[in-house]
C-alpha positions as CSV (number, residue, x, y, z in Angstrom):
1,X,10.9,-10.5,40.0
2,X,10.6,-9.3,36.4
3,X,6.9,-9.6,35.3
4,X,7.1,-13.1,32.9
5,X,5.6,-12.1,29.2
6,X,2.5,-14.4,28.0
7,X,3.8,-17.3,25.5
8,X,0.7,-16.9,23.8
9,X,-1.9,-14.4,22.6
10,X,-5.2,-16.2,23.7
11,X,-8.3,-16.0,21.5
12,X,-10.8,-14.2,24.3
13,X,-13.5,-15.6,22.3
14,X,-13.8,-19.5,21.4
15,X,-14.7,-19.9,17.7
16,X,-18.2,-22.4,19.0
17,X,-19.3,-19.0,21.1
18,X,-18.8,-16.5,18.4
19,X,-22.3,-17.0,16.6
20,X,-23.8,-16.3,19.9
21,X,-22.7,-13.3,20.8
22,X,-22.8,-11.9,16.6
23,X,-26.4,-10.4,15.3
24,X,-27.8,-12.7,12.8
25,X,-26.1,-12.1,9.3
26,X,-23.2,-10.7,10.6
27,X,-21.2,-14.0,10.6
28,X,-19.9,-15.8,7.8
29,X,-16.7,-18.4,7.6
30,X,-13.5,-17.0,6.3
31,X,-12.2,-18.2,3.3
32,X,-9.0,-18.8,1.3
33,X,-8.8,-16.9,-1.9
34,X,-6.4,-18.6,-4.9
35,X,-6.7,-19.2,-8.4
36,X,-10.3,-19.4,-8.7
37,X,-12.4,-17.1,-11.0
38,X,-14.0,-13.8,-9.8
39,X,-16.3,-14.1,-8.7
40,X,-19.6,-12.1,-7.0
41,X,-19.0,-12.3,-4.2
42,X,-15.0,-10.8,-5.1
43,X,-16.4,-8.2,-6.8
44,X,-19.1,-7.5,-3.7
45,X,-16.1,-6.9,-1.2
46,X,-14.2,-5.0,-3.9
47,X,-17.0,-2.5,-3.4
48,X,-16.9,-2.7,0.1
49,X,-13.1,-1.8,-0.3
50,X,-13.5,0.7,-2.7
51,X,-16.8,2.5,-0.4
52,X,-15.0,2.3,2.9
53,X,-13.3,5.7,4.3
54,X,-9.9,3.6,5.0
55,X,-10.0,1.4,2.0
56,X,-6.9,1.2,-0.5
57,X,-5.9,-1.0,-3.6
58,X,-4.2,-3.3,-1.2
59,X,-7.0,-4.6,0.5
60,X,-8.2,-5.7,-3.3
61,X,-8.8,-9.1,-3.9
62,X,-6.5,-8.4,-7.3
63,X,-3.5,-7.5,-4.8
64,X,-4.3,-10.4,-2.8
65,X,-4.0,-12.8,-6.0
66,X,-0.8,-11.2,-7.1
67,X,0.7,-11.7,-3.8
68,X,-0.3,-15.4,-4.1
69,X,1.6,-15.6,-7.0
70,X,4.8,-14.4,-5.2
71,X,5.1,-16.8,-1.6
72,X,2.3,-15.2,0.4
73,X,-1.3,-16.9,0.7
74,X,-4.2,-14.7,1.2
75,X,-7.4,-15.0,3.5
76,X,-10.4,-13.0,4.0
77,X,-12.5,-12.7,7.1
78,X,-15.5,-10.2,7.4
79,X,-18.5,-9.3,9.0
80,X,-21.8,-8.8,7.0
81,X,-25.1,-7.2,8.1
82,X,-29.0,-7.6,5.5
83,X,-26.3,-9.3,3.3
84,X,-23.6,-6.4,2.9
85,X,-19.8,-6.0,4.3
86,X,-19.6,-3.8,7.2
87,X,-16.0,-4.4,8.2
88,X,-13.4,-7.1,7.0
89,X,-9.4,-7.7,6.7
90,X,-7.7,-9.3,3.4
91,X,-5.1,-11.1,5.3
92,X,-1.4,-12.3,3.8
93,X,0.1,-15.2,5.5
94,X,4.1,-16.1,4.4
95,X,7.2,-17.4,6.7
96,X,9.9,-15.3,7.2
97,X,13.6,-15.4,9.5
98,X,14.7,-18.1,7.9
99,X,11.6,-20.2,7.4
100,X,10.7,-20.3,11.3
101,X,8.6,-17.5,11.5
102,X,5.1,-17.6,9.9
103,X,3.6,-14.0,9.8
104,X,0.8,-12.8,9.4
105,X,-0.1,-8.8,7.5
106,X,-2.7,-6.9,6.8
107,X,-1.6,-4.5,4.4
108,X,-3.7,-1.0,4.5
109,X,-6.3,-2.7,7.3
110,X,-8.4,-4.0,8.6
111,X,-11.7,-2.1,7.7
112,X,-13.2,-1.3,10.4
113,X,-15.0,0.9,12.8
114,X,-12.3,1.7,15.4
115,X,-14.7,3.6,17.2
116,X,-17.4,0.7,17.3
117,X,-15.9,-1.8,19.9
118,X,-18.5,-4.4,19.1
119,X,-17.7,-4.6,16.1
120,X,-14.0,-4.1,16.5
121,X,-14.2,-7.4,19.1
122,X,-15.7,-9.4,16.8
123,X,-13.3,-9.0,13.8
124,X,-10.8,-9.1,15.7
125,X,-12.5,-12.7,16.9
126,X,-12.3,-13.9,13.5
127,X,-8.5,-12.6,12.6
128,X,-7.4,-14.3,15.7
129,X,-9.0,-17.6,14.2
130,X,-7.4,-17.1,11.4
131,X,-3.9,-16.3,12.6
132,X,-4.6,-19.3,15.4
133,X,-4.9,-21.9,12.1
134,X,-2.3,-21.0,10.2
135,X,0.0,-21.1,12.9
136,X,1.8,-17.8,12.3
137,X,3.6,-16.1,15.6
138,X,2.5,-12.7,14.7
139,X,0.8,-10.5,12.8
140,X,1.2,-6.7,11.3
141,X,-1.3,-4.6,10.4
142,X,-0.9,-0.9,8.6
143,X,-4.3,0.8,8.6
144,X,-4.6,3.2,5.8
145,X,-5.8,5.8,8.9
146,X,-4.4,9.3,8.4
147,X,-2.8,11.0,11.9
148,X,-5.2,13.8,11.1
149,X,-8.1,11.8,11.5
150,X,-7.1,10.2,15.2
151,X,-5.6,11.8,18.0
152,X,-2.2,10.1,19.0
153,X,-3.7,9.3,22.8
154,X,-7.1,7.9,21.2
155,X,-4.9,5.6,19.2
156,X,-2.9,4.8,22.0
157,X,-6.2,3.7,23.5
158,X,-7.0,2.1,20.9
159,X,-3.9,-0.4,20.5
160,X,-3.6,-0.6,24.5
161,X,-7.2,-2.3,24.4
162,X,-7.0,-4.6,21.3
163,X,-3.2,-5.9,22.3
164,X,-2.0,-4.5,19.7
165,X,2.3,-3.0,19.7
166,X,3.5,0.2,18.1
167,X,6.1,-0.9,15.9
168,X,8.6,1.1,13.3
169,X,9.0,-2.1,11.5
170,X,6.9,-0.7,8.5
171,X,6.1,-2.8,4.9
172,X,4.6,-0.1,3.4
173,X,5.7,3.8,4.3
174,X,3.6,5.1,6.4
175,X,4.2,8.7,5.1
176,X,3.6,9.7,1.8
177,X,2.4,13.2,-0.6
178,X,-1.2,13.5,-1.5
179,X,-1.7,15.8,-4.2
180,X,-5.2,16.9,-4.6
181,X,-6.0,16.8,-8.7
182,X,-9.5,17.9,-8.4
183,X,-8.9,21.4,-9.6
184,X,-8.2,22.5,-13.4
185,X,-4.9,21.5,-14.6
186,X,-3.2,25.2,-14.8
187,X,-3.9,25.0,-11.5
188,X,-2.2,21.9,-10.5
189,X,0.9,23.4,-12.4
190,X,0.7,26.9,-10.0
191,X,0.9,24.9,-6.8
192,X,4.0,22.9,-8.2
193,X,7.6,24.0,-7.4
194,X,8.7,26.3,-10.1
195,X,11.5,24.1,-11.3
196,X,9.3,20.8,-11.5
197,X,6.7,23.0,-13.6
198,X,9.9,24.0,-15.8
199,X,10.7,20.8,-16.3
200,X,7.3,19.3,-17.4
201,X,7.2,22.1,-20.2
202,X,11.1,21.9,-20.6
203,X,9.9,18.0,-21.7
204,X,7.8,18.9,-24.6
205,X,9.8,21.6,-26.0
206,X,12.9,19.0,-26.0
207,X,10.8,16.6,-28.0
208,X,9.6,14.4,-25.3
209,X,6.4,12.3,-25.6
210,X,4.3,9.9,-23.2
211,X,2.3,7.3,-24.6
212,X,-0.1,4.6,-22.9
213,X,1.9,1.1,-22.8
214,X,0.7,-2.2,-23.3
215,X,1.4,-5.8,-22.5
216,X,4.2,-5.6,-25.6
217,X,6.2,-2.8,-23.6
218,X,7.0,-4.7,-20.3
219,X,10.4,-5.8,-21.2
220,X,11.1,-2.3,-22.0
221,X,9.2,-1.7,-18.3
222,X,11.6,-4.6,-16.8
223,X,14.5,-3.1,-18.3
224,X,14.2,0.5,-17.3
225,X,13.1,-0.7,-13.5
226,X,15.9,-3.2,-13.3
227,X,18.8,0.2,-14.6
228,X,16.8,1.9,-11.7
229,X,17.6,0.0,-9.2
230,X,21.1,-1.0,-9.8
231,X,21.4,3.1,-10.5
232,X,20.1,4.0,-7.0
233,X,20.6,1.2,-4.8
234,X,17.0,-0.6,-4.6
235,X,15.4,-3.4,-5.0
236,X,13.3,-4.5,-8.2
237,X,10.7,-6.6,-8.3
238,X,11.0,-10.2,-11.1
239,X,9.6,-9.2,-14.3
240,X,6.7,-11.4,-13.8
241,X,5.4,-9.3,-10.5
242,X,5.0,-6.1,-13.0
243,X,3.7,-8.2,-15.7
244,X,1.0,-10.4,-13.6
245,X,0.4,-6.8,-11.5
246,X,-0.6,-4.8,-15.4
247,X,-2.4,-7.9,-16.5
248,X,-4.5,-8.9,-13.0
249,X,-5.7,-4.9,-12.7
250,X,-6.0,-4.3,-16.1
251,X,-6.9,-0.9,-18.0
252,X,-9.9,0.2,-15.7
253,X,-7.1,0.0,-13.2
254,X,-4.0,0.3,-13.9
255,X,-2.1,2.4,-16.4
256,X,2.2,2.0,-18.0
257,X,3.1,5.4,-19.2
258,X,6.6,5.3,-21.2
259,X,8.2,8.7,-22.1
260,X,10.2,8.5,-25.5
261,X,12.1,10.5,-27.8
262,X,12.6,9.8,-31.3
263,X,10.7,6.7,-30.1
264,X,13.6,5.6,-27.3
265,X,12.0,5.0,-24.0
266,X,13.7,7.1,-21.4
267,X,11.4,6.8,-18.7
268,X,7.8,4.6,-17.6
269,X,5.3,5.0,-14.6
270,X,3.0,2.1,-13.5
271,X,0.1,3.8,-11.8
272,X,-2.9,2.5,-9.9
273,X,-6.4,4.1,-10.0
274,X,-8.9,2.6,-6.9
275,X,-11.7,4.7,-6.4
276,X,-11.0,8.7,-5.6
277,X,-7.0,8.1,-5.5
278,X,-4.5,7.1,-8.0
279,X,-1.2,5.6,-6.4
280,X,2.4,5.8,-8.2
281,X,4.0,2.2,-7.0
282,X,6.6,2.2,-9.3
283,X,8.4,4.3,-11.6
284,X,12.1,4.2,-13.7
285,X,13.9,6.0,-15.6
286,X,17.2,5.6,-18.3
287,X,20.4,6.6,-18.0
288,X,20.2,8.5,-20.8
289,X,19.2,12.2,-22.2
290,X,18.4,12.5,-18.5
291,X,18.5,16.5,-20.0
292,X,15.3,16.2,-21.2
293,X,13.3,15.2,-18.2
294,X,11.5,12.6,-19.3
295,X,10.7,11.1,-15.5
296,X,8.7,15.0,-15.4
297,X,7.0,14.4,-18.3
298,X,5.9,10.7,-17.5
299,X,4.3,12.2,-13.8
300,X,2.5,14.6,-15.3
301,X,0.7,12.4,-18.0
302,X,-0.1,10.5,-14.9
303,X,-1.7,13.0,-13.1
304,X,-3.7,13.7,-16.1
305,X,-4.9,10.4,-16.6
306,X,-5.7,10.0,-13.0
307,X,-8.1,13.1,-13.2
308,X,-9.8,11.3,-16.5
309,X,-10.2,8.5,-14.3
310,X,-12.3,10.7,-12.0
311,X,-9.4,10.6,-8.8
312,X,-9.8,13.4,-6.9
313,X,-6.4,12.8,-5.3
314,X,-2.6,11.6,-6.4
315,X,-0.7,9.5,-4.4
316,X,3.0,9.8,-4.6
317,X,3.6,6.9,-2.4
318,X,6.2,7.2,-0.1
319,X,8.5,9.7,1.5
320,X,10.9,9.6,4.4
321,X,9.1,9.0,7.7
322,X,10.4,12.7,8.7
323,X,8.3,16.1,9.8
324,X,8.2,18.7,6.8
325,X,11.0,20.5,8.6
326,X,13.6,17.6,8.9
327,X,12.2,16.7,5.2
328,X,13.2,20.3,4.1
329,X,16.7,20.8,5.7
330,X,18.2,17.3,4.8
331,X,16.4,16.3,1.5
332,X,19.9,17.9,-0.5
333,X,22.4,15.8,1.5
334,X,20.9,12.9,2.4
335,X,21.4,9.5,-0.1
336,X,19.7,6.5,2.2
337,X,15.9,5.1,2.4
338,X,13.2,7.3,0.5
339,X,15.2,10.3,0.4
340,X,17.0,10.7,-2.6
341,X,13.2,10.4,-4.5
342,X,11.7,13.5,-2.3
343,X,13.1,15.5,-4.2
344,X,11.6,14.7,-6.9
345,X,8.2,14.4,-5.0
346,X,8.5,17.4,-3.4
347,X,8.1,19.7,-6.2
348,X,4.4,18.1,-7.3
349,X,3.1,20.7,-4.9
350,X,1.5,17.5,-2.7
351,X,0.8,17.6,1.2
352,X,2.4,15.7,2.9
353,X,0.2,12.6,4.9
354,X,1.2,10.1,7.7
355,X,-0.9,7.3,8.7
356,X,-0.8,6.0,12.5
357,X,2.1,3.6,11.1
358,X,2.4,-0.5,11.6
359,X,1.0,-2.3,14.9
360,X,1.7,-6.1,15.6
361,X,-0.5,-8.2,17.5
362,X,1.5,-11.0,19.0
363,X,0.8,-14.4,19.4
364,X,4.1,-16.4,20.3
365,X,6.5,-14.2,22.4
366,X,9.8,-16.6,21.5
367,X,8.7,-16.5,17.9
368,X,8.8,-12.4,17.9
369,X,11.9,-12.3,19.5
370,X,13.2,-14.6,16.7
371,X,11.7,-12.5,14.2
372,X,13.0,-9.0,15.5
373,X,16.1,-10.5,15.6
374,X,16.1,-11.6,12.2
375,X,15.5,-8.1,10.7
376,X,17.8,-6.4,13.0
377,X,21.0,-8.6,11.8
């Protein structure tokens, strides 16, 4: 007889034992975050984020409010020791397959000590509660943890003892290009292709220029992203998701470069600065004077004002989830996913980066079947 799969994912901890098994401090309720101001206590686990080896922009409370804006909820849990995160998940919660399906993610986390199973148990204590009272059936989770950093059989270990499912349903790619801006600019150029160097200078001698946008030039933003996507065959955020993302980050964080000539904008980059690393989320480009590579010109100004911001490291974000030699003998033919934009990527000079990819921690077995279902249709 087939072994019969568990309907539920149990909580191994009941919420009135946690507090005795947690060192004093280390316990504090989690918490809904919505349209309330900053706060300290924000700006306290925005440092945590920023501090932590595996933190990233999306584990920001100002990602967390701009996904509230646009059908998710957010929650934080954490744990705290002498008054100060030591691990914590920003979690998004948002039904899915047709409205039967609550799910919950945690997009580049949690943060956390995989190697500290104490402390791994207890957060994981306080996500379950979480999960548990929102009713969702499962929940994803994309650690910003580099393959480099963990062997594939201690991660296996890992998952195998926290219940936690390999999966290649992925929200966010799990391989990207990290370019390293820490040395002089000439020597950012020599470790770029050839032709993509070419093609920055080829910019300026054909008259193109790169200004810093403002809140006045998001329709010209909207307009170039929305050409892009009908252009290549993706999908575009609403305007409001670009505008609420540039005002919620704002200029410490976030910078709209727009490439121009004779003061027509042919191209605009939206990029992200959070501590070391600058990330490129979203970039277009016109239809027009395409000749004067105006997308080139518009990366490199972003690179540049990364390294003012003090990044150490660029962030292309996202390539096909291929090794570098499938990536190499298929990025000229191939048309689907994240490969047509590799080739543009590729010639930044980057290295190429995978993290251990999405796991899902299930709760409701019917409910995952549903939902795997649903995405597979």
């Amino acid at each position: 007889m087939a072994k019969k799969e568990p309907n539920i994912l149990l909580l191994t901890i009941p919420r009135n034992q946690i507090q005795c098994i947690i060192p004093p401090g280390m316990f504090e309720k989690w918490f809904q975050l919505g349209e309330k101001e900053y706060s300290e206590e924000d700006a306290a686990w925005d440092e945590f984020v920023t501090q932590h080896p595996h933190g990233s922009l999306l584990q920001s409370t100002q990602w967390a409010r701009l996904k509230n804006r646009f059908g998710w909820s957010s929650h934080r849990v954490w744990m705290k020791k002498d008054g100060r995160f030591v691990a914590g998940a920003q979690i998004l919660y948002r039904s899915k397959a047709l409205g039967v399906v609550k799910i919950g993610y945690i997009p580049h986390g949690p943060l956390v000590d995989w190697a500290d199973p104490e402390q791994v148990e207890i957060l994981f204590n306080q996500i379950d509660q979480s999960v548990y009272q929102h009713g969702a059936g499962l929940l994803k989770m994309e650690p910003l943890l580099w393959q480099d950093t963990v062997s594939p059989s201690v991660w296996a270990t890992i998952c195998e003892s926290y219940n936690l499912v390999a999966t290649d349903d992925t929200i966010q790619p799990p391989r990207t290009m990290m370019i390293d801006i820490r040395p002089p600019e000439d020597e950012i150029l020599a470790a770029m292709k050839s032709k993509t160097r070419y093609n920055i200078r080829l910019s300026a001698r054909k008259g193109v220029t790169v200004r810093e946008g403002s809140a006045d030039d998001l329709p010209v933003f909207n307009q170039l992203m929305r050409l892009t996507g009908q252009r290549d065959g993706f999908g575009v955020h609403a305007s409001e998701y670009y505008r609420d993302a540039f005002e919620f980050f704002g200029p410490d964080q976030v910078v709209m470069l727009i490439a121009e000539f004779e003061q027509r904008p042919l191209a605009a980059v939206m990029v992200f600065a959070h501590g070391t690393t600058a990330a490129y989320l979203y970039g277009a480009s016109s239809n027009a004077e395409r000749n004067r590579m105006p997308a080139y010109a518009a990366q490199w100004a972003a690179i540049q004002w990364a390294q003012n911001k003090g990044c150490t490291h660029y962030d292309m974000w996202g390539v096909p989830d291929a090794e570098l030699d499938e990536l190499e003998a298929h990025f000229t033919e191939r048309q689907d996913g994240l490969w047509p934009v590799y080739r543009f990527k590729r010639g930044f000079g980057g290295n190429i980066q995978r993290t251990v990819g999405a796991v899902d921690r299930i709760y409701n077995q019917r409910l995952y079947r549903l939902y795997n279902w649903y995405r597979k249709r």
